[in-house]
N, C-alpha and C positions, 0 to 999 in steps of 0.2 A: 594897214590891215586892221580890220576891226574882229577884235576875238570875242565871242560870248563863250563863258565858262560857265557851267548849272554847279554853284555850292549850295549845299544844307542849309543855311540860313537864309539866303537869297535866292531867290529864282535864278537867277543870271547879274552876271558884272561884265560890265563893260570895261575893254582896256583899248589903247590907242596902242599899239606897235608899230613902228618904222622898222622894217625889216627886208632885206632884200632876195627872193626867191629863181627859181630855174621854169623858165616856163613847161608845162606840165601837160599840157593840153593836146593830143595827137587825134581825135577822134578821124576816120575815116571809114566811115560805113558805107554802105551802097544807096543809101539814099543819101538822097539832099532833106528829105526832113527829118525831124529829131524823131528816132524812134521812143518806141511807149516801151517802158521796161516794167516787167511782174516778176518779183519775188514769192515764188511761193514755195515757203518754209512747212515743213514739218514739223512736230515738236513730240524728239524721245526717240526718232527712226533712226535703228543700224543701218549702217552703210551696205555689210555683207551679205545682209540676207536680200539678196536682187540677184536674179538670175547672170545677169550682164556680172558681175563679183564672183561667178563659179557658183551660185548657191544652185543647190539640188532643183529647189521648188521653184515656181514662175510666180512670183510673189507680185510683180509691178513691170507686169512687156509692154504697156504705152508708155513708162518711165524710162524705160530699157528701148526702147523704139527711139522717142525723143532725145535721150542723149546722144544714141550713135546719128541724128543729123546733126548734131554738134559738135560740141566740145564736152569731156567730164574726166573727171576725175578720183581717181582711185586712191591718192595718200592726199585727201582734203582732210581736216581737221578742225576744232573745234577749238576758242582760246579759254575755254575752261565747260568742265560737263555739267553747267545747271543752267536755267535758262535764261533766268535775268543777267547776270554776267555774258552769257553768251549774245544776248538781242542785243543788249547794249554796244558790247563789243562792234557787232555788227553794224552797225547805226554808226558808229564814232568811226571806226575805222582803226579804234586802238583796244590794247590789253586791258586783262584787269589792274594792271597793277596801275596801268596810268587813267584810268576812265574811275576808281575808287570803287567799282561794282563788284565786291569779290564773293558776293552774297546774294539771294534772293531778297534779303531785308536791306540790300544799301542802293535801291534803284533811284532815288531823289537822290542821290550823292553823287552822280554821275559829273562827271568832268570835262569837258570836250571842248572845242574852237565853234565848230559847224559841225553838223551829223547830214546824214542821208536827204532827212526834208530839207535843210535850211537849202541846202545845193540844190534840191529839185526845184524849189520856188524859184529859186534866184535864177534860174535856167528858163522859164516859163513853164513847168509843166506842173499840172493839175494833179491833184495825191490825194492817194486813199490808203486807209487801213481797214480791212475787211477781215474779222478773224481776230484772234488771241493778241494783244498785246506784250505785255510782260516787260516792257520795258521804260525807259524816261518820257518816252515819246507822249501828248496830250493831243486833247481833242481838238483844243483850237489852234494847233498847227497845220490841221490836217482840213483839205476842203471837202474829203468826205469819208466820214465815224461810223466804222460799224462794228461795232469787238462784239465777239465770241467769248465763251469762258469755257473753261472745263464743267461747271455747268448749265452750259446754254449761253442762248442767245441776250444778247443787255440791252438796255434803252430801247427797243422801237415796237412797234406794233405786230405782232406774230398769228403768226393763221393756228389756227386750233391744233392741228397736226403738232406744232412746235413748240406751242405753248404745252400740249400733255407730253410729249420726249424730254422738255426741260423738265419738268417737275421729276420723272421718269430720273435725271441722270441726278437729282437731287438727292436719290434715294441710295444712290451708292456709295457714297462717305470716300470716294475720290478711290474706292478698289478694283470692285468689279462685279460683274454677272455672268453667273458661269452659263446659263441655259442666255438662247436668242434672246434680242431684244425686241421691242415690241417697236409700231410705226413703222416699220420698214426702211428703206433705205431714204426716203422724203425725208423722215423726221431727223436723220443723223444731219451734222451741225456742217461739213463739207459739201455736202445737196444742198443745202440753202443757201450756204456763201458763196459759192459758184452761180446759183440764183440772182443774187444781189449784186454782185460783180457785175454781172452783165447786164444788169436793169442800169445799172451808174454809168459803164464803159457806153452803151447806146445814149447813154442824156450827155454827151460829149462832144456830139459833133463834132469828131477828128481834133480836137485837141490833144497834143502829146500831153502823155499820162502816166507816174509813176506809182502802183499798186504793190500793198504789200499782203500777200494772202496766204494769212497765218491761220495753219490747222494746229488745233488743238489736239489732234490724233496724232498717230498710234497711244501716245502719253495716254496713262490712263486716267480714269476710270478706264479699264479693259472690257467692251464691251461692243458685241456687233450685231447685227440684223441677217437673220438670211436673204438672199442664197450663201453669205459670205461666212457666217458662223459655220456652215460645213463645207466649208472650201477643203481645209485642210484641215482634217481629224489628226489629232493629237496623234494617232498611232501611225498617220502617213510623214511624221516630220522626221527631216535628216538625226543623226547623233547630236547632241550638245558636243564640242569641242573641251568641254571645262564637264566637273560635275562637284556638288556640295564638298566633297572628301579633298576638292584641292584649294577649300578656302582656310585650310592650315597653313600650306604652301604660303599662301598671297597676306596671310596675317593677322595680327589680332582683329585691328579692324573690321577685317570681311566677318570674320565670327561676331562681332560684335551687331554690324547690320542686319545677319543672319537672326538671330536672338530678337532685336526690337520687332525685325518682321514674323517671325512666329507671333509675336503677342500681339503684334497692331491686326497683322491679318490673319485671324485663328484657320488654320486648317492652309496653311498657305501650301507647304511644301506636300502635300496632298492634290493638290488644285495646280501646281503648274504644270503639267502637261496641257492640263486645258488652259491655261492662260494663256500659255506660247500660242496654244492652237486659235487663242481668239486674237493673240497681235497679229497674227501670219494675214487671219482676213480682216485684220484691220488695215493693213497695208496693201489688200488688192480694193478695196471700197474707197481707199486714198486715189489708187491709180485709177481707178473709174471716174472721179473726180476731176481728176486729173484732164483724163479726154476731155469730160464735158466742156473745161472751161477755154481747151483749146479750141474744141469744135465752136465755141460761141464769138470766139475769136476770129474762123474762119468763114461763119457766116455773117459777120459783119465788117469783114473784109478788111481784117487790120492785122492779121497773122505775121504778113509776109514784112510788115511794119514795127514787130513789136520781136525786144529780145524776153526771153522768158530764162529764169534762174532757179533752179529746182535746187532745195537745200531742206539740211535740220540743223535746228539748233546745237542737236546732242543725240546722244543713240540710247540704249537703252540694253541692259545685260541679257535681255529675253532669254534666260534658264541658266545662263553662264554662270557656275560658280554655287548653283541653287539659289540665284535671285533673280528677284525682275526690276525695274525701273532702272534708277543709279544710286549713288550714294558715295561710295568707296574709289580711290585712285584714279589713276589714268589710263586705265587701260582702253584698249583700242575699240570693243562694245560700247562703250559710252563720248568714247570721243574724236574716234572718224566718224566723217560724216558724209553722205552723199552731196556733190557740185554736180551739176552738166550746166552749161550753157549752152541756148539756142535763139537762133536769128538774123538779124539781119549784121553781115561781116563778119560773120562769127565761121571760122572754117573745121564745115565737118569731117570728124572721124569717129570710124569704130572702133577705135582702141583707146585707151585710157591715157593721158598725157603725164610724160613723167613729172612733171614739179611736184615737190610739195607743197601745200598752197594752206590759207586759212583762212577761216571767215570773216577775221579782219581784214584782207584781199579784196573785200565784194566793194566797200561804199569804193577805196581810189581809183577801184575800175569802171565801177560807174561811174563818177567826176569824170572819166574820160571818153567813156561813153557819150557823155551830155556836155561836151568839149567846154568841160571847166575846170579850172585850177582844184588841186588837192588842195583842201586845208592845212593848214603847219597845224600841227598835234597829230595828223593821222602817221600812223606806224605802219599799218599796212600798205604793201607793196599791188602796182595795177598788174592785170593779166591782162591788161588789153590788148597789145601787143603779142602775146601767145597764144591768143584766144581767136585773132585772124592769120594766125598761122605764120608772122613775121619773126624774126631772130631779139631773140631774150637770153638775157645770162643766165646759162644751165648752173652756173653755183650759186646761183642766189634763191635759187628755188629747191637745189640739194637738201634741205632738211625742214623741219618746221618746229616750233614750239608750243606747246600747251601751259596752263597752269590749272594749279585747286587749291583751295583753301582760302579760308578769310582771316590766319594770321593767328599770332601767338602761341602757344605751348598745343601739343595734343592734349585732348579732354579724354582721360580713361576711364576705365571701370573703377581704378583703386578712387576716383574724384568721385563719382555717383554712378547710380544703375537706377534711380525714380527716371525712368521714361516720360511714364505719364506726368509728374510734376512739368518739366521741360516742355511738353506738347507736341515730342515723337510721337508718345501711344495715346491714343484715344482710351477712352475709360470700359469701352463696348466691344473693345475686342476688333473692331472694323477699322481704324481708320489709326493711319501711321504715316507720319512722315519721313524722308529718308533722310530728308537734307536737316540735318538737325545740330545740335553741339559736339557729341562725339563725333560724327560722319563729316565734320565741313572744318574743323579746328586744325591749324598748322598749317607749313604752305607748304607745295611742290611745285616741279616743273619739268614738264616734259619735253625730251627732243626726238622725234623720228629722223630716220636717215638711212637709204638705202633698206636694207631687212632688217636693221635695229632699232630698240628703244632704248632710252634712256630714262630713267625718274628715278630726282634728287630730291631731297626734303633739308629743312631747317637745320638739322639734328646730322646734318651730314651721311645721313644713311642712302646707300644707292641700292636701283636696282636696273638690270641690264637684260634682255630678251633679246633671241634671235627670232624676228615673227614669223619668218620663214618656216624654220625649224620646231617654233614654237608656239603658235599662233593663239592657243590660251593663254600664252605669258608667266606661266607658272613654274621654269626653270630660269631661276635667276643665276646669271653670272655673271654679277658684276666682279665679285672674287678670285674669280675664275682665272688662273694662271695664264694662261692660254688667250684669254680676252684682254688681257692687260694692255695691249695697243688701241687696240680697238677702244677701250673703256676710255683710256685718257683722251682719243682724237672726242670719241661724245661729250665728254666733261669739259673738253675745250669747247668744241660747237655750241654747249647750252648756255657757255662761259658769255662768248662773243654774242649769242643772242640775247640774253640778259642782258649785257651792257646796251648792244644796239637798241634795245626797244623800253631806252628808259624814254622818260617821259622828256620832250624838248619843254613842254609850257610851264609857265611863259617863257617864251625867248627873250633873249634880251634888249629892254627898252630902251638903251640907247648906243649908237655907234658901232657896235658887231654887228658882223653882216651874218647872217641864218642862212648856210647853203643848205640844197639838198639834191640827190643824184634824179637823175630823171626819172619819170613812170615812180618817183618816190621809193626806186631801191635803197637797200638796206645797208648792202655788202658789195656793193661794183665799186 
């Protein structure tokens, strides 16, 4: 087997391994040709606020439509809540701790055998990146380059319309606009990708095709166009579940993010009612998107052909706690995530499937999808098998794990409070980072399972939630007399997933043989 590995000083190294593997490969779909699969990710979207989730408001019914002819899922997760860590993840198939991406600044450091493209080339199918990148991934792996950014569109020639919205989203220092935006719903960066998609998917002539179509939205800049900007006034939105007074509860930390964001975005905790009110219609301007690129799908008669994979990267606190974006912990606002699959062999339902699953899940289900071997390095487990409705081991999908942090000691107050020396705070009052030194320093790790959580840190401090009972997260009992069973079976499960999803690579280069369980379970 020939592994490429991406290190920091090298593009990639080549190693020979003799290794003996489990064949892996089950695809059986309804057709005989390879279907065209699209990812299309979100970047910053909670999971909860979708009507299909119990949410009050009708935030995304062609997402909510779409899943129930599928498959989705409701304890999907995130292997860590920032973005570069999480794309990569995705892409590899593996955690942060074995991909070295525990950061937005370590994405050249990425670690991996084969990722998402090299399997699709090696399959025949034709690949695009349309939308935000964010991760290892480069231009000339791909046969067809079209990134997005947060602001605007990159490299290619833009009609007037998109050239004034990009200068337009240049002007907001990555916060937001609290009144409409201007151009209308053309100029937003989702209309045009779905534009371009479809001008690529038609120069194909029926070539299987694997697309990756990355919104830069709900993430902000927080900003929308009507009709969408008065979908949902701030005064028509459900209760917060959480509210600023219980980020004592959750910790220095959270006060800590609180404090940079007062000064990065002056007038913040003023202004979020209406920000929530501008992600709510950012996330019906996504589902309108949404339709569109299905309907282009279906007028060029490849629908019934192609599987479609609705995700985000990571969620976003939208008023949880008194903040927005992420920054802080594990909690369930920032790191479930919305899954549905839909397509062909894929069997639908309206109900939510119990596994717990994560986004490292996606590349080995698609390796089986496009009936090819998983790569040895991937940790994630295939759903492809649950995903057409056949018999999978229900304890190997009983819980899931998360991680955060990029290591070494917490960075506190008593160590520094210059913001802006570091490059959390902008000097103008506008513009703030979350993901910074204080907010990313130390590691955790999270386990769900059944209605609990579990987050462990370096320093051995835990914390334990019934999300049932608690769905803010803000009564911990890990202490808890009463919990003391319960705590230990969590600390055991995060025990066994830690050890399970250390990193195999390299195996060994000579004479041991490298098993692995089928569909690349973990725990059978």
């Amino acid at each position: 087997i020939s592994i490429i590995m991406s290190i920091p000083i090298r593009k990639t190294l080549l190693l020979s391994i003799t290794t003996s593997t489990v064949a892996l490969s089950t695809f059986a779909g309804n057709s005989s040709k390879s279907p065209n699969i699209i990812i299309i990710m979100a970047d910053q979207l909670r999971a909860d606020l979708m009507q299909r989730e119990g949410y009050a408001l009708n935030t995304m019914p062609f997402a909510d439509k779409l899943a129930k002819s599928g498959a989705w899922f409701n304890k999907a997760y995130t292997a860590a809540p920032a973005s570069g860590p999480a794309r990569v993840c995705m892409l590899t198939g593996r955690f942060p701790n074995a991909t070295h991406v525990r950061s937005n600044h370590n994405i050249q450091d990425a670690f991996y055998s084969k990722d998402l493209f090299d399997v699709a080339h090696e399959q025949g199918y034709t690949t695009a990146l349309v939308g935000k990148n964010h991760s290892h991934l480069s231009k000339e792996r791909v046969d067809f380059w079209c990134p997005y950014n947060h602001g605007g569109q990159e490299a290619k020639q833009k009609s007037e319309k998109g050239e004034a919205f990009d200068k337009y989203l240049g002007t907001l220092d990555m916060y937001s606009n609290l009144e409409p935006s201007p151009y209308g719903v053309e100029g937003q960066l989702p209309y045009r990708m779905v534009d371009d998609a479809s001008q690529w998917i038609d120069s194909l002539d029926g070539k299987p095709f694997l697309m990756w179509f990355s919104m830069a939205e709900p993430h902000n800049p927080y900003q929308i166009c009507e009709p969408y900007y008065s979908m949902f006034p701030p005064e028509s939105l459900p209760p917060l579940k959480s509210s600023a007074k219980d980020r004592k509860a959750k910790g220095e930390e959270y006060e800590l993010l609180a404090e940079m964001m007062a000064q990065g975005h002056k007038g913040f905790q003023e202004n979020l009612p209406r920000l929530r009110s501008i992600y709510h219609g950012m996330l019906r301007m996504i589902d309108d998107q949404l339709a569109r690129l299905v309907d282009e799908l279906k007028k060029q008669n490849i629908y019934d052909n192609t599987i479609i994979l609705f995700i985000a990267d990571h969620g976003d606190y939208a008023g949880e706690y008194g903040l927005m974006k992420k920054g802080v912990g594990l909690d369930d606002a920032i790191t479930r995530i919305p899954m549905q699959w839909t397509g062909p062999g894929i069997k639908a339902s309206t109900l939510p499937q119990e596994a717990h699953v994560s986004i490292v899940d996606i590349f080995p289900t698609i390796c089986e999808i496009m009936d090819a071997e998983i790569p040895i390095g991937v940790q994630g487990r295939s759903l492809w098998p649950m995903l057409q409705g056949k018999e999978y081991p229900k304890e190997e999908f009983a819980s899931v794990m998360a991680e955060d942090g990029f290591g070494g000691m917490y960075y506190t107050k008593a160590d520094a409070t210059d913001y802006q020396k570091e490059g959390a705070v902008g000097k103008q009052g506008l513009l703030f980072d979350e993901l910074n030194t204080w907010t990313q320093s130390g590691t955790m790790r999270m386990l769900r399972k059944d209605d609990w959580k579990l987050v462990y840190d370096m320093d051995g401090n835990g914390w334990l939630y019934n999300l049932k009972q608690d769905p803010s997260e803000v009564n911990n009992r890990f202490n808890d007399p009463s919990c003391k069973e319960t705590r230990n079976e969590m600390i055991e499960g995060l025990l066994r997933w830690d050890i399970s999803s250390q990193d195999p690579l390299p195996v060994p280069r000579h004479r041991y043989r490298f098993k692995r369980n089928e569909h690349n379970y973990l725990f059978r």
